[in-house]
C-alpha positions as CSV (number, residue, x, y, z in Angstrom):
1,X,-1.9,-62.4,-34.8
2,X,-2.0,-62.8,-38.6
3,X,-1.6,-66.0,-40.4
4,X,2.4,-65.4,-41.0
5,X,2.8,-65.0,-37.1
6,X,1.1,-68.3,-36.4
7,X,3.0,-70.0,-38.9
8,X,5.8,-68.8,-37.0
9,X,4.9,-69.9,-34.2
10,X,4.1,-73.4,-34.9
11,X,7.7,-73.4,-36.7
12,X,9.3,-72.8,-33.4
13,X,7.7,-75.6,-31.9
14,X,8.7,-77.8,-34.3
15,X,12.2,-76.6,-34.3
16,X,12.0,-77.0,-30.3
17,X,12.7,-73.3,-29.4
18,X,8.6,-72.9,-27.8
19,X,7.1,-75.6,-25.6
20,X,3.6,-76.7,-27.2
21,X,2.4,-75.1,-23.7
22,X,3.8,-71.6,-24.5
23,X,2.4,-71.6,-28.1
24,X,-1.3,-72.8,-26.8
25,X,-0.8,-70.2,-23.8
26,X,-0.2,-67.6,-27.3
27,X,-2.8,-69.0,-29.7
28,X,-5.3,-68.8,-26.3
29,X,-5.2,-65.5,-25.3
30,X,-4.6,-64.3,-29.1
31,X,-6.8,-64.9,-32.4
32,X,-8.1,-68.2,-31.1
33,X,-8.9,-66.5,-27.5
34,X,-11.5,-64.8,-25.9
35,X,-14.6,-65.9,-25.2
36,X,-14.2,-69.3,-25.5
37,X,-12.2,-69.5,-28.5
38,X,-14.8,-66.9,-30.8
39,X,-12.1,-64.8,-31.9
40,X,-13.5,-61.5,-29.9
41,X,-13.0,-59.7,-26.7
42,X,-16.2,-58.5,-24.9
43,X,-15.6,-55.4,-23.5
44,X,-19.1,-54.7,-22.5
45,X,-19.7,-51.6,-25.0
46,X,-17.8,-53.4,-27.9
47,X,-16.7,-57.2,-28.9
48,X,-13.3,-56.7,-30.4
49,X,-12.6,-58.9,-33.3
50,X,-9.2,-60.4,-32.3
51,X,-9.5,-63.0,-35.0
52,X,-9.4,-60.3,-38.2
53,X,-5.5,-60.6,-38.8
54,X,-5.8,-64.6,-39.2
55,X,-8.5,-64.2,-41.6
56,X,-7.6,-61.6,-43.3
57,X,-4.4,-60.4,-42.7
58,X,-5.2,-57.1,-41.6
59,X,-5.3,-56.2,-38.1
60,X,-8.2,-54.8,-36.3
61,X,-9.3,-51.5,-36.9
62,X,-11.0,-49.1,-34.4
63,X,-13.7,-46.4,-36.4
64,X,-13.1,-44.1,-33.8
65,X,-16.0,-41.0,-35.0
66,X,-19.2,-41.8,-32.4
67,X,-16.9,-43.1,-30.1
68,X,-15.8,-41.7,-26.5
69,X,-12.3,-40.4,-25.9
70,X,-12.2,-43.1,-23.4
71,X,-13.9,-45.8,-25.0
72,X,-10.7,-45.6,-28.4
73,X,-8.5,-45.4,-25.4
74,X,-9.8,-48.9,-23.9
75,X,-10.2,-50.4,-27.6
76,X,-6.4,-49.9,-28.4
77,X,-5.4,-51.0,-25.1
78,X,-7.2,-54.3,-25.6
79,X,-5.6,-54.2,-29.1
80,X,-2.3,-53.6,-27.8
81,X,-2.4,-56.1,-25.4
82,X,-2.6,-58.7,-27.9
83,X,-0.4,-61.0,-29.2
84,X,1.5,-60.6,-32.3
85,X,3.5,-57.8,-34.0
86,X,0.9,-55.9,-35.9
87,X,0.0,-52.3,-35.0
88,X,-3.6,-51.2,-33.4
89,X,-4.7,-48.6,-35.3
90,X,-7.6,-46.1,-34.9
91,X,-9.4,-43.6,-37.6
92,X,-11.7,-40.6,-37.8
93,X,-10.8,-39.6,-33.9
94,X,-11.6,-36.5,-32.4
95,X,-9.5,-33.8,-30.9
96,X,-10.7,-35.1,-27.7
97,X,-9.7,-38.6,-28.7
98,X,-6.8,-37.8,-29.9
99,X,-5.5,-36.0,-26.9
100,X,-6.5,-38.8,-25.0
101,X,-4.6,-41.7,-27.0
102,X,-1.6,-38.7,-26.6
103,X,-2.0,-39.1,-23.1
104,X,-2.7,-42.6,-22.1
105,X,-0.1,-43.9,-24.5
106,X,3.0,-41.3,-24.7
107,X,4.6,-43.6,-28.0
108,X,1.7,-43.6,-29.9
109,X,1.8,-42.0,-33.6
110,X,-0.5,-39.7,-34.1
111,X,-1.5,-37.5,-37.4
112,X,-3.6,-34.9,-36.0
113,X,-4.9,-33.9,-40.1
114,X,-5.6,-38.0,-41.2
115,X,-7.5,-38.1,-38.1
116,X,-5.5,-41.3,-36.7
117,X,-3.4,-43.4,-34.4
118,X,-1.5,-46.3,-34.1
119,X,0.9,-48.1,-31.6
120,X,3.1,-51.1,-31.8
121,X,5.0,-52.0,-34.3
122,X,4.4,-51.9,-38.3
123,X,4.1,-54.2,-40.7
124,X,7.1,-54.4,-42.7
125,X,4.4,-56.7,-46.2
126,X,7.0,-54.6,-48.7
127,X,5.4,-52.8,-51.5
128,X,5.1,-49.4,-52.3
129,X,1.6,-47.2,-52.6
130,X,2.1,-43.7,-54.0
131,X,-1.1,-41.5,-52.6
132,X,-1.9,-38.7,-55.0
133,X,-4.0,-35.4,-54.4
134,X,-5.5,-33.5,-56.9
135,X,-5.9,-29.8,-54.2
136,X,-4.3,-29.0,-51.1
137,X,-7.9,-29.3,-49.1
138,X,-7.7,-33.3,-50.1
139,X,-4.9,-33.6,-47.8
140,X,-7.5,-34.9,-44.6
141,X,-8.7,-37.7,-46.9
142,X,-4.9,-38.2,-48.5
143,X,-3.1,-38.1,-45.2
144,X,-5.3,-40.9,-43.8
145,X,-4.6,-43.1,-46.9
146,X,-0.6,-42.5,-46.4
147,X,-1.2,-43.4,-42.4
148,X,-3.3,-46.1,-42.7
149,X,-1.2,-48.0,-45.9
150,X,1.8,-47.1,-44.1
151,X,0.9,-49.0,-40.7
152,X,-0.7,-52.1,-43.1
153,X,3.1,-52.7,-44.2
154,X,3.6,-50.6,-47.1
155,X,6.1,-47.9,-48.2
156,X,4.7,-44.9,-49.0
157,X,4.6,-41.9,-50.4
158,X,2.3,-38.8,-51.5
159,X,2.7,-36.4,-54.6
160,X,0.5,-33.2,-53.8
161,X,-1.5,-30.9,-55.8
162,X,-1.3,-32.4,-58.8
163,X,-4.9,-31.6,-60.0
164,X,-6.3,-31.3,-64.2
165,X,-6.6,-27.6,-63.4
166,X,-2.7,-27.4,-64.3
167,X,-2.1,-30.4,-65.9
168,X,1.0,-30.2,-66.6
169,X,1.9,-30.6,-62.9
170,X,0.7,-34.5,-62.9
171,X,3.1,-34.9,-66.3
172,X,6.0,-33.6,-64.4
173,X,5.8,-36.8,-62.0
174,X,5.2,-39.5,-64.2
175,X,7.7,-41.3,-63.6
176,X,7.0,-41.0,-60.1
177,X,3.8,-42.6,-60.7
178,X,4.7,-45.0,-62.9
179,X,7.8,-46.9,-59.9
180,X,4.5,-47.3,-57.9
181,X,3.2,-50.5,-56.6
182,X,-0.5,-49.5,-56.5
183,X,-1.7,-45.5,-56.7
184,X,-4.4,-44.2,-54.7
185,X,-5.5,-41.4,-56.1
186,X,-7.4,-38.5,-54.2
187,X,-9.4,-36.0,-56.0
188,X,-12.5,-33.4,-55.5
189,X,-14.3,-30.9,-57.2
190,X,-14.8,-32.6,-60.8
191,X,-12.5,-35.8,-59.7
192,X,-11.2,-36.1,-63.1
193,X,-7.2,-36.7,-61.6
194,X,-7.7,-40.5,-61.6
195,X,-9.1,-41.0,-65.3
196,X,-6.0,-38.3,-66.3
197,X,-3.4,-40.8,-64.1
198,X,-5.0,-44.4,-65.3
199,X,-4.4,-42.5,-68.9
200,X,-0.5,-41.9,-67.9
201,X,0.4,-45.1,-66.5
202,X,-0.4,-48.9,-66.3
203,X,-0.5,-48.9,-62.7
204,X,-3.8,-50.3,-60.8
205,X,-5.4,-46.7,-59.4
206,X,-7.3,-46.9,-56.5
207,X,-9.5,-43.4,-56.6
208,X,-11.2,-41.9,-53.8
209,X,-13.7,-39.1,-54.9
210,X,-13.6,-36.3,-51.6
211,X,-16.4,-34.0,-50.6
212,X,-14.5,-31.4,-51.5
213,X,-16.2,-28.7,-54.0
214,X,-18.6,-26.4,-54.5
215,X,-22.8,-26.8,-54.4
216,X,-23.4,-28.5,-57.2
217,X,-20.5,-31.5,-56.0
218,X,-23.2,-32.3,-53.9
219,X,-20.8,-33.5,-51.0
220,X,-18.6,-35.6,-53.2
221,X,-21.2,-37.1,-55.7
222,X,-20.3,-35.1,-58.3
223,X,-16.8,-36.5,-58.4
224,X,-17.7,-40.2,-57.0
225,X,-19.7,-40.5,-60.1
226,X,-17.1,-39.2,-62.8
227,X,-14.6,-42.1,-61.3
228,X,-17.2,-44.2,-61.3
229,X,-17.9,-43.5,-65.1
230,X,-13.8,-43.0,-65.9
231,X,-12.7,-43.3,-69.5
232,X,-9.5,-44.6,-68.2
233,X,-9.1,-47.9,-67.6
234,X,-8.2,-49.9,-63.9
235,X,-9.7,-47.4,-61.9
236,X,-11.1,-48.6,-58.9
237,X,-13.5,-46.7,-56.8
238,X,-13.8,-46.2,-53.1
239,X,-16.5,-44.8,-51.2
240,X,-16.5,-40.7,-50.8
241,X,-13.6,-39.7,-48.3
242,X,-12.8,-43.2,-47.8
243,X,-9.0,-43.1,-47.3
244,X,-9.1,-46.0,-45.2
245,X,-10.8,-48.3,-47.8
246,X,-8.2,-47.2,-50.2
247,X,-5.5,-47.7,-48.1
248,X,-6.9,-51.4,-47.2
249,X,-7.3,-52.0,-50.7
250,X,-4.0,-51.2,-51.6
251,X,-1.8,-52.8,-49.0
252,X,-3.7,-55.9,-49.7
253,X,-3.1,-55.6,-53.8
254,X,1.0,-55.0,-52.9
255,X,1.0,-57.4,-50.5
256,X,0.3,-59.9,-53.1
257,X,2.4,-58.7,-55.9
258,X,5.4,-59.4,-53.4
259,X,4.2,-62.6,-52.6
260,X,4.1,-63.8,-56.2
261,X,7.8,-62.1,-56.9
262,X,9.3,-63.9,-54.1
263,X,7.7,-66.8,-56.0
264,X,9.2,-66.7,-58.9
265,X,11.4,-68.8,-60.4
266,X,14.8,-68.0,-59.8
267,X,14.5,-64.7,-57.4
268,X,16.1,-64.2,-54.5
269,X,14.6,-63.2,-51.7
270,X,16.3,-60.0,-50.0
């Protein structure tokens, strides 16, 4: 449960629709559960954090790479089972893994090229996160971005192959880029797409330098360190194929910008 869910909750009890029995039987075996009210679930080869969504406002996350087929099956379980509307979502699984989640849980959606899977319902945090690749072989790293924003609440969308090696591509969807909440912004090789897009428009870019690229990239160095060193300015940097980060990142950045326009003076709220 994330802090909006427990507010929620404690808002039907005052309004006399949940018994203060039914909301401590909710708040026990959720983020305040477990273990005598530590906020995990021991489940002998992992403690699951089922405190992370009141904290943070994120839900739980399994890194599924190192882990069995069975073992990502048991961790969304456990994450499914809990209380509250937010998704459990896994990363970096396996084909093994993957066929497994397939299996044990027939609704479960699954993007075989990000790697990931989630069941439950989504978010719905508004917002909207445009994920950009420079080259078709940045999709893995891209697609994970798009799945993983997507399940944290966010509209989303992904402009491919746009990369400086025809930059005229990147112009064509400016305005594109420019209606987006928050840009993550995928990119190989030299990684220069996220200095060319902070350039273009005033929107915060969120870049994520990929291992893509010849020797001399060094596995993604090559292009962490040119976004690192961008002449453009608000570009953040993520770690090297770290679509997840990004995503994170992002959902949380748009999450607050509609917070603070449902705050202003005079909106309406849809």
């Amino acid at each position: 449960m994330d802090r909006d869910e427990v507010r929620a909750l404690l808002e039907r009890v005052s309004a006399g629709t949940a018994t203060t029995d039914e909301a401590l039987s909710t708040l026990v075996r959720g983020p305040l559960g477990g273990g005598a009210g530590t906020g995990a679930e021991d489940l002998g080869f992992a403690r699951l954090d089922t405190h992370r969504a009141l904290r943070t406002g994120d839900p739980e996350v399994v890194y599924g790479a190192g882990k069995t087929a069975d073992q990502n099956v048991a961790l969304l379980r456990a994450l499914r089972e809990q209380p509250g509307h937010r998704s459990a979502l896994a990363t970096r699984l396996t084909d093994e893994a993957l066929r497994a989640i397939g299996e044990a849980f027939p609704d479960a959606r699954i993007d075989p090229v990000a790697r990931c899977a989630a069941l439950g319902e989504r978010a719905d945090s508004g917002g909207r996160v445009l994920v950009v690749s420079a080259g078709t072989s940045d999709e893995p790293v891209a697609r994970e971005a798009a799945f993983v924003a997507a399940e944290f609440g966010c509209a989303t969308g992904q402009v491919r192959d746009v990369g400086v090696a025809g930059i005229h591509r990147v112009l064509a969807v400016r305005d594109e880029l420019d209606a987006a909440d928050c840009l993550i912004v995928v990119a190989g090789m030299d990684g220069a797409l996220p200095s060319v897009v902070a350039g273009l428009v005033g929107v915060p870019v969120v870049a994520v330098p990929t291992s893509v690229g010849y020797g001399c990239a060094l596995g993604g160095i090559a292009p962490l360190l040119t976004m690192l060193n961008s002449c453009g300015p608000g570009v953040l940097v993520c770690n090297i194929d770290n679509g997840f980060g990004a995503a994170v990142a992002a959902a949380r950045m748009t999450r607050r910008m509609v917070r603070a326009r449902a705050a202003e003076p005079g909106r309406v709220s849809a």
